[in-house]
Backbone as JSON, one array per atom type, in Angstrom:
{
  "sequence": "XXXXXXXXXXXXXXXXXXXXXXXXXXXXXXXXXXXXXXXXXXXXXXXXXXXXXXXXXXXXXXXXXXXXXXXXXXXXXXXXXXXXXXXXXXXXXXXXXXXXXXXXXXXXXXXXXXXXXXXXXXXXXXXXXXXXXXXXXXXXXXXXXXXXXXXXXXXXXXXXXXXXXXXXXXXXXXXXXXXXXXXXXXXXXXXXXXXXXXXXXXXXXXXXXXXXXXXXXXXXXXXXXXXXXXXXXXXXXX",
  "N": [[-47.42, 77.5, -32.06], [-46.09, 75.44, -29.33], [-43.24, 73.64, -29.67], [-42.96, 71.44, -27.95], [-45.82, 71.1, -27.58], [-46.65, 70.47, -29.94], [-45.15, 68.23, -30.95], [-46.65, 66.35, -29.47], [-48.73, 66.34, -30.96], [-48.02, 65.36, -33.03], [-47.36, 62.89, -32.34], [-50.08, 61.7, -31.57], [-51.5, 61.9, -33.73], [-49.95, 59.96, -35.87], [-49.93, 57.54, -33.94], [-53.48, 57.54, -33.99], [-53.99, 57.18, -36.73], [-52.65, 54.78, -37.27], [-54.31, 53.3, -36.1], [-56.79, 53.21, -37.63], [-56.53, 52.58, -39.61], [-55.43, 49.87, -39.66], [-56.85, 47.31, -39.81], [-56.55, 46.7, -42.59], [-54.05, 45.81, -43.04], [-52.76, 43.59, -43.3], [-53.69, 41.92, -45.03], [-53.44, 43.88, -47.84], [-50.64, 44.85, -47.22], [-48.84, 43.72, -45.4], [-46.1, 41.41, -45.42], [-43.89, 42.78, -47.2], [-41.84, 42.87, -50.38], [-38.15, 43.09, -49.05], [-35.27, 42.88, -49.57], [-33.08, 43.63, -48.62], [-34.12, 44.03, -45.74], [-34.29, 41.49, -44.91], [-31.8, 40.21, -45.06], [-30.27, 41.54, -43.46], [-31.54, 40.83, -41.28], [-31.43, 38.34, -41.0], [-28.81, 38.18, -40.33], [-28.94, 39.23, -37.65], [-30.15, 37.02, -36.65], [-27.95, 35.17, -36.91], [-26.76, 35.96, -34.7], [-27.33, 35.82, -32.42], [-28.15, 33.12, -29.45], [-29.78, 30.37, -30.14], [-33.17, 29.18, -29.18], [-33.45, 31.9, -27.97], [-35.04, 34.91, -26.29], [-36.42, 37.39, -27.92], [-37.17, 40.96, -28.86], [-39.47, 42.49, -30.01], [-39.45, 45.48, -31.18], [-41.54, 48.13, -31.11], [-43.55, 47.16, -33.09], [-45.48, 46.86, -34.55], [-47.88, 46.16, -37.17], [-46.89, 42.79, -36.63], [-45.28, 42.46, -38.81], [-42.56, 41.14, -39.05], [-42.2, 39.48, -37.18], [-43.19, 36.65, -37.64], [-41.01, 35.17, -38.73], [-39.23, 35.73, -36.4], [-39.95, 33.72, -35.04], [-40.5, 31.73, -36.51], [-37.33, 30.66, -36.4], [-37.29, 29.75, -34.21], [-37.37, 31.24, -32.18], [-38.3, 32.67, -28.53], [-40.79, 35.42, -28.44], [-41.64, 38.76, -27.83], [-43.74, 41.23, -27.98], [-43.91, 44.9, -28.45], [-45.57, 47.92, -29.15], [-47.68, 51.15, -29.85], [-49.77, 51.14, -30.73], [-53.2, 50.3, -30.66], [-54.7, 48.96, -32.17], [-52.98, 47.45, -34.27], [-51.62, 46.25, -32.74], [-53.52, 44.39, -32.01], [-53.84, 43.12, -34.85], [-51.64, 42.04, -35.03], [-51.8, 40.21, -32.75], [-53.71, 38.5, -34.04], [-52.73, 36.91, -36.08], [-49.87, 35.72, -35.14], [-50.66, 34.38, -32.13], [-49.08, 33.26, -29.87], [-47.87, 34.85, -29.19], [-46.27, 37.59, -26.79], [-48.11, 40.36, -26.92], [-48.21, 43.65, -25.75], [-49.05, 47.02, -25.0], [-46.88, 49.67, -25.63], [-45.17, 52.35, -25.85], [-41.64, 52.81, -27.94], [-40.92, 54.74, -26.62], [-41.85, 54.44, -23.93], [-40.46, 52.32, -22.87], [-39.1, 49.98, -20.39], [-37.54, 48.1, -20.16], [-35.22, 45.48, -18.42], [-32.67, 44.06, -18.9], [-33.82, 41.88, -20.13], [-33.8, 40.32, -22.81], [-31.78, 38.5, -24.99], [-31.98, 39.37, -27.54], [-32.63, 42.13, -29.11], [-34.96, 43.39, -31.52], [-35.91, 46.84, -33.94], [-37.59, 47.9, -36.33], [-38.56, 49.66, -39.23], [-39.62, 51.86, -38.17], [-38.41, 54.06, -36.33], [-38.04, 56.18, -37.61], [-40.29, 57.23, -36.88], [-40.03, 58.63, -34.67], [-38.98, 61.41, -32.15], [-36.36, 63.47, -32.51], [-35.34, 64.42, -29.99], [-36.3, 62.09, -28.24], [-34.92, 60.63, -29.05], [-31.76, 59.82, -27.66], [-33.09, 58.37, -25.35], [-34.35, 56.42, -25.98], [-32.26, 54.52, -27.52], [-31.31, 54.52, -25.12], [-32.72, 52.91, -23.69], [-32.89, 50.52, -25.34], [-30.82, 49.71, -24.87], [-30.56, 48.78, -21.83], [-32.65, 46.84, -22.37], [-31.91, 44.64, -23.0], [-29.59, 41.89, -22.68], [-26.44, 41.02, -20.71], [-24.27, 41.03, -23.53], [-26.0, 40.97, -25.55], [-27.73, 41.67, -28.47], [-28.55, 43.74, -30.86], [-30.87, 44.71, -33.68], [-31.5, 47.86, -35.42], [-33.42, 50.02, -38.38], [-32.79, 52.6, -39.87], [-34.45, 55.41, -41.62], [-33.42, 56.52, -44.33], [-34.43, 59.18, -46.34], [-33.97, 60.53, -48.64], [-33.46, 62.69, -50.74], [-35.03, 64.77, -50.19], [-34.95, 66.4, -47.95], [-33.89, 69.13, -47.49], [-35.72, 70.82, -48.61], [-37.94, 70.2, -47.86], [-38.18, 70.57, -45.02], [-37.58, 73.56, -45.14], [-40.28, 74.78, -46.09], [-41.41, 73.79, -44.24], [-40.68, 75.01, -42.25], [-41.79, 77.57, -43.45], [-44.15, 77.36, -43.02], [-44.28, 78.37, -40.54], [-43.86, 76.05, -38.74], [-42.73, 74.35, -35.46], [-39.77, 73.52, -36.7], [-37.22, 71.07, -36.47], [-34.16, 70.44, -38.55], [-34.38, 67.78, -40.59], [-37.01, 66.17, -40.17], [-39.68, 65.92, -41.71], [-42.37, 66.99, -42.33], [-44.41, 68.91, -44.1], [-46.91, 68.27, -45.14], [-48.53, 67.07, -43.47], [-50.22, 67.9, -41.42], [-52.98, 67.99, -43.97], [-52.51, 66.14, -45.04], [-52.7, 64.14, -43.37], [-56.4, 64.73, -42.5], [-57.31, 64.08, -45.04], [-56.61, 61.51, -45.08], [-58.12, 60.02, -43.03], [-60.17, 60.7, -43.23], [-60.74, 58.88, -45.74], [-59.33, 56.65, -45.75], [-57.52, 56.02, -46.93], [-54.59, 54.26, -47.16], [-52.06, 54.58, -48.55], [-51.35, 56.85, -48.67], [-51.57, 58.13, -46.15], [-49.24, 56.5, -45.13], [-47.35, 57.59, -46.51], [-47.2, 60.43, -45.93], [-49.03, 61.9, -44.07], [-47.79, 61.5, -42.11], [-45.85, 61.94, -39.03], [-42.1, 61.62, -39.71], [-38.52, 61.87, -39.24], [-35.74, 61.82, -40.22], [-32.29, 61.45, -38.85], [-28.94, 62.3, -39.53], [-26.86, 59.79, -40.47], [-24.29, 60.21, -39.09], [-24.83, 61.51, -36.66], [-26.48, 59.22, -35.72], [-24.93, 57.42, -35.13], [-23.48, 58.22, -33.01], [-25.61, 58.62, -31.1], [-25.79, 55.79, -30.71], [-23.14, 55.57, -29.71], [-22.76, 56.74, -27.29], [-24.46, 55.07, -25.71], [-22.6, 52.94, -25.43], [-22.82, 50.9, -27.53], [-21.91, 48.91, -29.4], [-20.89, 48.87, -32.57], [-21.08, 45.91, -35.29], [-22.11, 45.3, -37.19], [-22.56, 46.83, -40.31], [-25.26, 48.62, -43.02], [-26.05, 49.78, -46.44], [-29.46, 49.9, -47.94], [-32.59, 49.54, -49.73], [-33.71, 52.02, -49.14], [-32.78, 52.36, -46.85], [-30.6, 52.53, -43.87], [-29.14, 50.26, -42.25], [-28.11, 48.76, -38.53], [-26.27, 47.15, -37.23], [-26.07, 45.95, -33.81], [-23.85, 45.07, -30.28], [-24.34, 44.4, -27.13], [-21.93, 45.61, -24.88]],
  "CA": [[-47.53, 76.33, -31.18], [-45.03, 75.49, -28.55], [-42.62, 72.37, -29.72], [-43.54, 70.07, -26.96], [-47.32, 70.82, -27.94], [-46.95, 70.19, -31.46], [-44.73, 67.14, -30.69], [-47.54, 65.57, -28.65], [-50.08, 66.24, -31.49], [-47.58, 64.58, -34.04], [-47.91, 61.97, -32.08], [-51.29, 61.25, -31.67], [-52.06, 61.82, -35.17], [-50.16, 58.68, -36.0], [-51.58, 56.78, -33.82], [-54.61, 57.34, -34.89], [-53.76, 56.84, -38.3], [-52.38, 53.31, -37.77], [-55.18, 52.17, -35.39], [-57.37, 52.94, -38.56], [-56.1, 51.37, -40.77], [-54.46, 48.4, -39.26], [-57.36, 46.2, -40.31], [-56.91, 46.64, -43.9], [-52.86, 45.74, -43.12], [-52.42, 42.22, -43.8], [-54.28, 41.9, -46.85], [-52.93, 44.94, -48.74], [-49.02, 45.04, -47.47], [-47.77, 42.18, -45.15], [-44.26, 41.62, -45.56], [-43.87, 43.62, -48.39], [-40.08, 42.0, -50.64], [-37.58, 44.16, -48.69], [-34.09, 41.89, -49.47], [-32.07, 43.59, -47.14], [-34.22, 43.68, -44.86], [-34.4, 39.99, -44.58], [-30.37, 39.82, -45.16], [-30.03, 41.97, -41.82], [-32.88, 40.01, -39.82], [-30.99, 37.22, -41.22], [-27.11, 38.56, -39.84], [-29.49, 39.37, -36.25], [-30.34, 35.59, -36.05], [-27.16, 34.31, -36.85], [-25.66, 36.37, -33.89], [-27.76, 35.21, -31.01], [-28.07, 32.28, -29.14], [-31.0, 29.06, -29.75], [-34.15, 29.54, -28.19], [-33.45, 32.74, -27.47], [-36.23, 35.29, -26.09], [-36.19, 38.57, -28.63], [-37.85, 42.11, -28.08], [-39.86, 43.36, -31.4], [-39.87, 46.99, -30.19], [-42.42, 49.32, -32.5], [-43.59, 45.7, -33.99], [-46.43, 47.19, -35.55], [-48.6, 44.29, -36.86], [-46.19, 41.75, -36.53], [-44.96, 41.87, -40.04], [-41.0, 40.27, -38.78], [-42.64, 38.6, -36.09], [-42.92, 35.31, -37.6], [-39.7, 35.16, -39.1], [-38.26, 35.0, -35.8], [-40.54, 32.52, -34.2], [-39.53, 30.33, -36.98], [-36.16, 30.39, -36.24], [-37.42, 29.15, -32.87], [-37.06, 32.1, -30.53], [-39.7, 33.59, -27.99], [-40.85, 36.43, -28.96], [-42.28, 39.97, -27.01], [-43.92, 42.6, -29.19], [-44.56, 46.01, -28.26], [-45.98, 49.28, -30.07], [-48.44, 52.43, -29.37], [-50.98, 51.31, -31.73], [-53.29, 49.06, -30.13], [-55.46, 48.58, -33.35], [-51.83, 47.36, -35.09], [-51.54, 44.91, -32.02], [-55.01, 43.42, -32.61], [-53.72, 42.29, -36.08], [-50.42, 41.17, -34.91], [-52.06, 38.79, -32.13], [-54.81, 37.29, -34.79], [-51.56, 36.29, -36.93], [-49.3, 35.29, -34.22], [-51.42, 34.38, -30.74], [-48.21, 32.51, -28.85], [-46.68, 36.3, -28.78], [-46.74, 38.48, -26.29], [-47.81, 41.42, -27.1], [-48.08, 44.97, -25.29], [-48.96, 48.81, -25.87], [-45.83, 50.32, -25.19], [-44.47, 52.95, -26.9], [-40.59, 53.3, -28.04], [-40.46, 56.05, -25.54], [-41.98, 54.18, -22.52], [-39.54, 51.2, -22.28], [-38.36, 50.0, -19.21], [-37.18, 46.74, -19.52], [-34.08, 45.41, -17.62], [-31.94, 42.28, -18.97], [-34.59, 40.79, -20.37], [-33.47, 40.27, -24.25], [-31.15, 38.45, -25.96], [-32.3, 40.04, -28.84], [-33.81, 43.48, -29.8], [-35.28, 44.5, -33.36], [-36.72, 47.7, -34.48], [-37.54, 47.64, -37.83], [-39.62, 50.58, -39.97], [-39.88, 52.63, -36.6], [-37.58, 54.49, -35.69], [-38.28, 57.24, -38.64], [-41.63, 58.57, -36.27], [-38.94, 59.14, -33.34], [-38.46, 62.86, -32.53], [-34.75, 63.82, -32.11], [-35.39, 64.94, -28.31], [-36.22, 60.97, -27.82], [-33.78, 59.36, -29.3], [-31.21, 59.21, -26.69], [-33.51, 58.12, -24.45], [-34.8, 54.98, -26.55], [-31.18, 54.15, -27.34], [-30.67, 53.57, -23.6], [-34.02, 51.5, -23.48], [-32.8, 49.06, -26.22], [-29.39, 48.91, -24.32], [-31.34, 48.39, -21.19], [-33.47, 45.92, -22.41], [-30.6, 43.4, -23.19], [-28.68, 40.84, -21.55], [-25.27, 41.42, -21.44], [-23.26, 40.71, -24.96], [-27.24, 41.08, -26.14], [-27.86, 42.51, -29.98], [-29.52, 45.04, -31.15], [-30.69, 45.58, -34.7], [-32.63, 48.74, -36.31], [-33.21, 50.23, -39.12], [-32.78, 54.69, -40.13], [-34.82, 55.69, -43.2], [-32.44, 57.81, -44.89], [-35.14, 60.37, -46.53], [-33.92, 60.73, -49.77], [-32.6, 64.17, -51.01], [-36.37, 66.0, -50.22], [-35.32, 66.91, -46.6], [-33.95, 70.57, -47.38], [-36.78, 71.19, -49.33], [-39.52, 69.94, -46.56], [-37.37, 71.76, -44.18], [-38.23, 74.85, -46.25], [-41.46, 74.9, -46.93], [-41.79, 73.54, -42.84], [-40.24, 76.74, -41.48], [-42.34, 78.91, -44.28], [-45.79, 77.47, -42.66], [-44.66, 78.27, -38.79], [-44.1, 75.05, -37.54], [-41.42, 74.52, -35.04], [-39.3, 72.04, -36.79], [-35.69, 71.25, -36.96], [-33.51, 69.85, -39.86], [-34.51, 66.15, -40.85], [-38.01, 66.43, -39.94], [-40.79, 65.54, -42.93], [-43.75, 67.38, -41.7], [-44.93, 69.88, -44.51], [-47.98, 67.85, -45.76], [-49.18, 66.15, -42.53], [-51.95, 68.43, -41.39], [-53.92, 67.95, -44.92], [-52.65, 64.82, -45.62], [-53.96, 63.27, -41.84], [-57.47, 64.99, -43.0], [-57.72, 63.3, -46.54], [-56.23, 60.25, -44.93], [-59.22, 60.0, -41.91], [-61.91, 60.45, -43.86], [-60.92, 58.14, -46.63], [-59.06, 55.92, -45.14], [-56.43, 55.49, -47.89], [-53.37, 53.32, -46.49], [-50.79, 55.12, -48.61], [-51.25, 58.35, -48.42], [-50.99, 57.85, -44.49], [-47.65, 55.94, -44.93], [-46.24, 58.39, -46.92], [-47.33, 61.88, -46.15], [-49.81, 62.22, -43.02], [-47.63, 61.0, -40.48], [-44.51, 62.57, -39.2], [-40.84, 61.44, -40.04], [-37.5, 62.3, -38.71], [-34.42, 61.01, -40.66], [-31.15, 61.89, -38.66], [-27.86, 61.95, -40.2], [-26.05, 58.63, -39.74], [-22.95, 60.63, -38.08], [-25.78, 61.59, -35.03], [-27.17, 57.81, -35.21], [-23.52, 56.59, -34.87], [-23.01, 58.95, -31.55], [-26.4, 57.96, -30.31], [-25.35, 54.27, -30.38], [-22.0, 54.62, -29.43], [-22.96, 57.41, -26.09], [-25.24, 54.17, -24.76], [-21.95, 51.74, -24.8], [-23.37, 49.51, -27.86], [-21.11, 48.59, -30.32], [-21.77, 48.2, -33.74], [-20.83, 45.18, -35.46], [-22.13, 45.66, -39.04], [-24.06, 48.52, -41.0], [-24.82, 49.06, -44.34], [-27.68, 50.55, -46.74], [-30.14, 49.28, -49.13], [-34.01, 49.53, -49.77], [-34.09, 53.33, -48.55], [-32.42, 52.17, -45.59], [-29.48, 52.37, -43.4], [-28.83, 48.77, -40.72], [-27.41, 48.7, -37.86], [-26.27, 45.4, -36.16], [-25.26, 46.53, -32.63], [-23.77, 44.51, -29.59], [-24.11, 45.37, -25.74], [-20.31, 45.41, -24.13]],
  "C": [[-46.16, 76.0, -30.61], [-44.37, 74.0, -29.08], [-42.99, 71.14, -29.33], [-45.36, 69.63, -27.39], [-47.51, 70.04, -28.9], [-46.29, 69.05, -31.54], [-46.13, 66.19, -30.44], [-48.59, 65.17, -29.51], [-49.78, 65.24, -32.69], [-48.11, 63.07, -33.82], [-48.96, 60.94, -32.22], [-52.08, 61.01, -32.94], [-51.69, 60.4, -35.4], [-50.19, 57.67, -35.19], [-52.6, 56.37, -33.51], [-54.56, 56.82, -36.06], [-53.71, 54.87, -38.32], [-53.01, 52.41, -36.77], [-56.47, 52.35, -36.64], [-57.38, 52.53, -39.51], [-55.5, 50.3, -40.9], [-55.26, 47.08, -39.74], [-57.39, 46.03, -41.51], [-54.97, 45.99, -44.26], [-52.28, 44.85, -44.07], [-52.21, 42.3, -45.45], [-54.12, 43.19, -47.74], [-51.46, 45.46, -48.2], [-48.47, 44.0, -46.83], [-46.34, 42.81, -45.47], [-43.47, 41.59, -47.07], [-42.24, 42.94, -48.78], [-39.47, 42.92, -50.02], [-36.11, 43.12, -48.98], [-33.58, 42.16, -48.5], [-32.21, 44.02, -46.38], [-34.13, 42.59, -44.4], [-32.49, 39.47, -44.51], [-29.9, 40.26, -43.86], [-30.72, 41.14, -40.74], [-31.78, 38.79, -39.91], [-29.33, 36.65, -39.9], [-27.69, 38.56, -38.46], [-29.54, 38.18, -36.01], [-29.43, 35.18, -36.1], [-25.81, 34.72, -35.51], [-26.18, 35.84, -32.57], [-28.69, 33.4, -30.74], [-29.34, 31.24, -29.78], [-31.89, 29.71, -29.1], [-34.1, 30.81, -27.86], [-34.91, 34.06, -27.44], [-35.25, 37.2, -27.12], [-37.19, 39.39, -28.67], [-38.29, 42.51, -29.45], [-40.33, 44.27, -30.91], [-39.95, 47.57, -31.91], [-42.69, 47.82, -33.47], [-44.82, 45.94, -34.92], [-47.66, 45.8, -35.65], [-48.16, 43.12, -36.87], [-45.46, 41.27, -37.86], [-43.52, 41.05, -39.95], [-41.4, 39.01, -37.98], [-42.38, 37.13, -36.35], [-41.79, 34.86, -38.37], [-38.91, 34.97, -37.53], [-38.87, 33.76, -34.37], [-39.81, 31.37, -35.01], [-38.26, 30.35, -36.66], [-35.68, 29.89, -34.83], [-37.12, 30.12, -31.34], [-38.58, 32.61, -30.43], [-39.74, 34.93, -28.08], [-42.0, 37.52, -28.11], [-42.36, 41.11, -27.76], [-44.41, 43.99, -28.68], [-45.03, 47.41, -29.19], [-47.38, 49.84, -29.37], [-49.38, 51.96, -29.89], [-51.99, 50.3, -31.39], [-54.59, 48.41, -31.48], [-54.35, 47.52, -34.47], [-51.43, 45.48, -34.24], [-52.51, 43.8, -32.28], [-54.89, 42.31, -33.75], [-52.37, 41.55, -35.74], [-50.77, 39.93, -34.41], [-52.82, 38.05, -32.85], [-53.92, 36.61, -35.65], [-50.65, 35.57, -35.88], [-49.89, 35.16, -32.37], [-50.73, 34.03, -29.84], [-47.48, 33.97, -29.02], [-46.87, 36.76, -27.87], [-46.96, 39.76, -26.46], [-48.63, 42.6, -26.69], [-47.76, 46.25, -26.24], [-48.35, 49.11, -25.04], [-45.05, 51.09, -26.22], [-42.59, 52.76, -26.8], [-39.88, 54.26, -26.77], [-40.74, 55.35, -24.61], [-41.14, 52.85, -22.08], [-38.88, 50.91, -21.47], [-37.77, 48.6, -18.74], [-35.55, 46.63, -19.15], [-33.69, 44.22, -17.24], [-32.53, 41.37, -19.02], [-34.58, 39.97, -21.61], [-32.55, 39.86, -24.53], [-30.74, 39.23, -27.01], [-32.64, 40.98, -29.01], [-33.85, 43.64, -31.52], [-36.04, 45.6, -33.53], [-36.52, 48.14, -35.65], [-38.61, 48.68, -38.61], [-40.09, 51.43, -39.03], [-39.55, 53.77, -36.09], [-37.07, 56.18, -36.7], [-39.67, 57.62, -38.0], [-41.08, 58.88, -34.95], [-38.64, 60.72, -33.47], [-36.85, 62.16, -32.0], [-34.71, 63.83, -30.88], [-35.77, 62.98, -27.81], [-35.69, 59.98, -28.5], [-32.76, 58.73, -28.27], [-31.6, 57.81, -25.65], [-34.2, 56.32, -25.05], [-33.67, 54.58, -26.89], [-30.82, 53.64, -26.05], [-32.17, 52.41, -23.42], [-33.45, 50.11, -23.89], [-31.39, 48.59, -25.08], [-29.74, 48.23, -22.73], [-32.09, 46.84, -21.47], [-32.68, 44.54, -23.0], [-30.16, 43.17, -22.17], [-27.28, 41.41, -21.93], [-24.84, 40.48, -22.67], [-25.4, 40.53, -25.83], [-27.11, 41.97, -27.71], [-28.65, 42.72, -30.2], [-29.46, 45.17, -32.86], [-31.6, 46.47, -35.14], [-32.63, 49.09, -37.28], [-33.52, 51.78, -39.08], [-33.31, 54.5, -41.36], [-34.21, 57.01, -42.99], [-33.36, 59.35, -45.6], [-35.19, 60.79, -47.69], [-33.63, 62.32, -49.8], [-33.55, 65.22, -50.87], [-36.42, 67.05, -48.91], [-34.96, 68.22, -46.64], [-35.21, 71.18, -47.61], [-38.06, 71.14, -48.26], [-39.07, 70.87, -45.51], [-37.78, 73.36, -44.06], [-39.33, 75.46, -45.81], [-41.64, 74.28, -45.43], [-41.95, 74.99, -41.83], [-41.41, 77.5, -42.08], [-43.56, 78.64, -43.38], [-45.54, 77.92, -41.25], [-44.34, 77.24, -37.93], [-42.52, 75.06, -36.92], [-40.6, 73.36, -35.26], [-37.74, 72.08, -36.74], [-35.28, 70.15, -38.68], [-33.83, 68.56, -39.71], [-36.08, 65.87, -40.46], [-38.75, 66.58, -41.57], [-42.24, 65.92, -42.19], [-44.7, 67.95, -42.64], [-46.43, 69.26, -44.95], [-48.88, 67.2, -44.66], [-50.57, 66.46, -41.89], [-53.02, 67.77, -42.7], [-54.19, 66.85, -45.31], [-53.66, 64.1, -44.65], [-55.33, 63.52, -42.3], [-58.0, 64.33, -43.74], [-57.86, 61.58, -45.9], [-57.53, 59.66, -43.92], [-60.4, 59.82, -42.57], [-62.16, 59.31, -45.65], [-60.42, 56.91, -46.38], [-58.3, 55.41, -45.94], [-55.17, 55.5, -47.07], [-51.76, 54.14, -46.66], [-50.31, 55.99, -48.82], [-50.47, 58.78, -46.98], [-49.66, 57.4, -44.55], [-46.84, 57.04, -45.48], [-46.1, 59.63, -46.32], [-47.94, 62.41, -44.55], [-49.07, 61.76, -41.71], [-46.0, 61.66, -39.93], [-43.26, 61.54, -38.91], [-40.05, 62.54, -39.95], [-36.24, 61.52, -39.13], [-32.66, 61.96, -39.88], [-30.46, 61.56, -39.39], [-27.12, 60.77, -39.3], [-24.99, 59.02, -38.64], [-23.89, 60.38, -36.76], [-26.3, 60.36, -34.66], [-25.88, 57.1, -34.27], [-22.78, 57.2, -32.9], [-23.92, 58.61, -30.8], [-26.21, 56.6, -29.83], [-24.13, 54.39, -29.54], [-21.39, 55.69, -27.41], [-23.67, 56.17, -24.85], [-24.46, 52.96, -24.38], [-22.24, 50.88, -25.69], [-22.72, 49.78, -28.67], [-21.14, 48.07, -31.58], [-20.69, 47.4, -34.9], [-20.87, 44.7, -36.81], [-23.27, 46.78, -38.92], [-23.52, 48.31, -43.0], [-26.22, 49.54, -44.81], [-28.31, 49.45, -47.6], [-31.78, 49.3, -48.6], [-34.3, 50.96, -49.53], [-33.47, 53.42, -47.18], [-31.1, 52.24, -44.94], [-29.77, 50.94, -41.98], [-28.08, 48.78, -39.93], [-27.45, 47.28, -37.24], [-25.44, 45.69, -34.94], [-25.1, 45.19, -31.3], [-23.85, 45.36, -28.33], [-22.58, 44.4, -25.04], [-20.78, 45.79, -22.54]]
}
């Protein structure tokens, strides 16, 4: 299978995946304890203005969402999944929120704020750049940006491996080897965390390549650090 093909199918697999199971979201994960996630969301609010209007790009079902309503900003949610949206708007109905993928973003100086949060690990490599200039795009000037990189844990040679051995065309950082069988199991049973873990594809770059992606689009980063599985970025637009 040709790259681009097998890209396209990654795709679609999840989502599918997370328009089937988005109604079971709420009530079996919600806003699962993450500390530092909430210590970063926290450092994002204390950098931009009052009132300010903020971009939850890949918002999924709105699990941040009301975290930054309370803090009194307007809030614009987008993601691919429109089964994911469904549950976001029955929790939050004063949002706006749009199916728009990561990849199709075209906004222009409309944000204070951007967050992408738990996301940005089903990004191929070939569209990263290109959503890096979105987020920087989609700010005002001196606008902030924060996301989060799942780091991957020490399994990625190994998936790597055992990726290559089946045929597929993958590169380094890529979590694919189980996704065919898993998606299968996961479809017809409709178990939540099988799908999160296994059936859906993940792409952990190395921070060095995150740090060149950010700093090729002009955005300036302002803090970082790890914790939960995670790497944070708190980025400004110059």
């Amino acid at each position: 299978m040709e790259r681009a093909e097998w890209l396209k199918d990654m795709r679609d697999k999840a989502e599918k995946l997370y328009d089937i199971y988005s109604p079971r979201y709420w009530s079996e994960f919600g806003l699962y304890p993450n500390e530092t996630h909430l210590e970063y969301l926290q450092k994002f609010l204390d950098r931009i203005p009052p009132r300010s209007t903020v971009l939850s790009a890949g918002c999924g079902a709105g699990r941040y969402d009301g975290i930054l309503l309370e803090a009194g900003h307007s809030v614009v949610g987008i993601d691919q999944s429109a089964g994911m949206l469904a549950q976001a708007r029955e929790h939050f109905p004063e949002v706006r929120y749009e199916k728009i993928g990561l990849q199709e973003m075209d906004f222009q100086n409309e944000f204070d704020g951007v967050t992408c949060i738990d996301a940005l690990e089903h990004v191929f490599p070939e569209e990263w750049p290109g959503i890096a200039h979105g987020f920087r795009e989609a700010l005002n000037p001196d606008g902030v940006l924060y996301f989060t990189v799942d780091l991957g844990g020490d399994h990625l040679e190994e998936a790597y491996e055992r990726a290559k051995a089946m045929g597929l065309p993958v590169v380094f950082g890529e979590v694919v080897d189980e996704v065919e069988e898993a998606y299968e199991r996961a479809v017809t049973s409709g178990e939540k965390a099988e799908a999160e873990d296994v059936a859906v594809y993940h792409y952990h770059p190395s921070l060095e390549q995150v740090r060149t992606w950010i700093s090729q689009e002009g955005l300036v980063i302002e803090e970082e650090g790890i914790g939960n599985w995670y790497e944070h970025f708190i980025m400004r637009k110059k």
